[in-house]
C-alpha positions in Angstrom: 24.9 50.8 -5.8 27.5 48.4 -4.9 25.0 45.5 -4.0 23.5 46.0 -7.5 26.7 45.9 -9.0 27.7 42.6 -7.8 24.4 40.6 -8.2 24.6 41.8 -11.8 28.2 40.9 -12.6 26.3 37.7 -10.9 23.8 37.2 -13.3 26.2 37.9 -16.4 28.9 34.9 -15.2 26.1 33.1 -15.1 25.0 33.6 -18.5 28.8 33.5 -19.7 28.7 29.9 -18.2 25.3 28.5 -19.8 26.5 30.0 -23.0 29.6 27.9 -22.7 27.7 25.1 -22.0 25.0 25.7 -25.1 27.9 25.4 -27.4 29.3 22.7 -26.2 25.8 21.1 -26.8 25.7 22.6 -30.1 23.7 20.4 -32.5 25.7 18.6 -35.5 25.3 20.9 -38.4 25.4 18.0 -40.9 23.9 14.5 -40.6 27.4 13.1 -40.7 28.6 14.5 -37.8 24.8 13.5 -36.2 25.6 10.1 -37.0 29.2 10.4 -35.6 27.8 11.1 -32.2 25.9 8.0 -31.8 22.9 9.5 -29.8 20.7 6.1 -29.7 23.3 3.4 -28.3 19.7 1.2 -27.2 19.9 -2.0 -28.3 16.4 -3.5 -29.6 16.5 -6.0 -26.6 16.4 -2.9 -23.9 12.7 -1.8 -24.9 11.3 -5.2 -23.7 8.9 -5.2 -20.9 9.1 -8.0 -18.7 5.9 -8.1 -16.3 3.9 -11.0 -14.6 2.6 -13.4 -17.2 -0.7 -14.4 -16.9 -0.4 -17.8 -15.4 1.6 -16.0 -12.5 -1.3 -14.0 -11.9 -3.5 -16.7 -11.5 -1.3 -18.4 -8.8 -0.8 -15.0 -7.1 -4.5 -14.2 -7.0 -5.6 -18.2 -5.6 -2.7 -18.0 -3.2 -4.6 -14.7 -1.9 -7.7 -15.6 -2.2 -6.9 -18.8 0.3 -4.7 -16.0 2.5 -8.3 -13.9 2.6 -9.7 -16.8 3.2 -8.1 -18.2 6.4 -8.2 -14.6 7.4 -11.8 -14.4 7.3 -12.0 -18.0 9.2 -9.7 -16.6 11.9 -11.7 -13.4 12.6 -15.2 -15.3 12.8 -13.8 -17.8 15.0 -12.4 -14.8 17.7 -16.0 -13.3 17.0 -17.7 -16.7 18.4 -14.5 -16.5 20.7 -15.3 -13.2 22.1 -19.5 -13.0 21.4 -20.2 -16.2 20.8 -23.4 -18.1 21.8 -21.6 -21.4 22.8 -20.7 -21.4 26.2 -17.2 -21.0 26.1 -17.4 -17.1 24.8 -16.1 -14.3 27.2 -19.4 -12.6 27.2 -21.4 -16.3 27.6 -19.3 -16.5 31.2 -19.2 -13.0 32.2 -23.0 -12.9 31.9 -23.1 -16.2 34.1 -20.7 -14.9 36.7 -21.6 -15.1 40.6 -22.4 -11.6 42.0 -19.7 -9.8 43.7 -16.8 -11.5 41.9 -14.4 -10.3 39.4 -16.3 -11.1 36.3 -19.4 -9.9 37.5 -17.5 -6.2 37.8 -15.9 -7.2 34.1 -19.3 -8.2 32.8 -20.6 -4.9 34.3 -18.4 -2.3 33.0 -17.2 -4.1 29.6 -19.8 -5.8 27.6 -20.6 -2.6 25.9 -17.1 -2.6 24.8 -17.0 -6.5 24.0 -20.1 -6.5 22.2 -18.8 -3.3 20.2 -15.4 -5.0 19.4 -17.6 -7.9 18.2 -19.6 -5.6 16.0 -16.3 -3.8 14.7 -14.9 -7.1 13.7 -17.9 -8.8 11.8 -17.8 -5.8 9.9 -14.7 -6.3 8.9 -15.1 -10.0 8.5 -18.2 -9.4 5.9 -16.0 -6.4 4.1 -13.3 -9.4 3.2 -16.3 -11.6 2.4 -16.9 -9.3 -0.4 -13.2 -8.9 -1.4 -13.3 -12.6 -1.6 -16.6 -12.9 -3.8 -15.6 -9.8 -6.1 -12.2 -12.0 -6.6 -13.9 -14.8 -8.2 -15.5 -12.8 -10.7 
């Protein structure tokens, strides 16, 4: 009984307090005393919204759209880089590799994976593409 005692005589402080504080929040009874307490103190000046302008979002979207842009260029050349058909790309010389040397055992066990990573990356490369079209609109 004495547990239920206390977390009662718990429960009725607490009340006592938010009582306390109710009345200390007590609304002004007269519209004097409402205007003695200065509720609004805003000045007209705090409500204004300052957000990009439109010219700023202009320059913002070109300098992005060049950012895609050389991002796009950088990917397709490491695409010709790594699958290219020039004879400078990694899977150009491990296909032309002398048997029983290094890059023949490269060539044999990861083309799949170069070709794949090729495949992975022009995929991305055409996603930006479309980024970069959609932008202009």
């Amino acid at each position: 009984m004495e547990l239920f005692k206390k977390a009662f005589s718990i429960i009725l402080e607490q009340d006592a307090d938010v009582n306390d504080i109710e009345a200390q929040n007590k609304a002004p009874a007269t519209d004097r005393e409402a205007m003695a307490q200065k509720l609004d103190t805003a000045k007209p000046n705090d409500f204004d919204v300052k957000g990009p302008t439109i010219t700023n979002i202009d320059a913002i979207k070109k300098e992005q759209q060049t950012q895609l842009q050389s991002w796009i260029t950088k990917i397709d050349e490491f695409i010709e880089y790594l699958n290219g058909t020039n004879g400078e790309s990694i899977q150009t010389q491990l296909h032309s590799a002398q048997c029983e040397t290094m890059f023949q055992d490269i060539a044999r066990s990861e083309k799949k994976k170069i070709a794949r990573l090729a495949a992975e990356l022009s995929s991305l490369s055409e996603s930006l593409k479309g980024y970069l079209i959609s932008s202009n609109d």
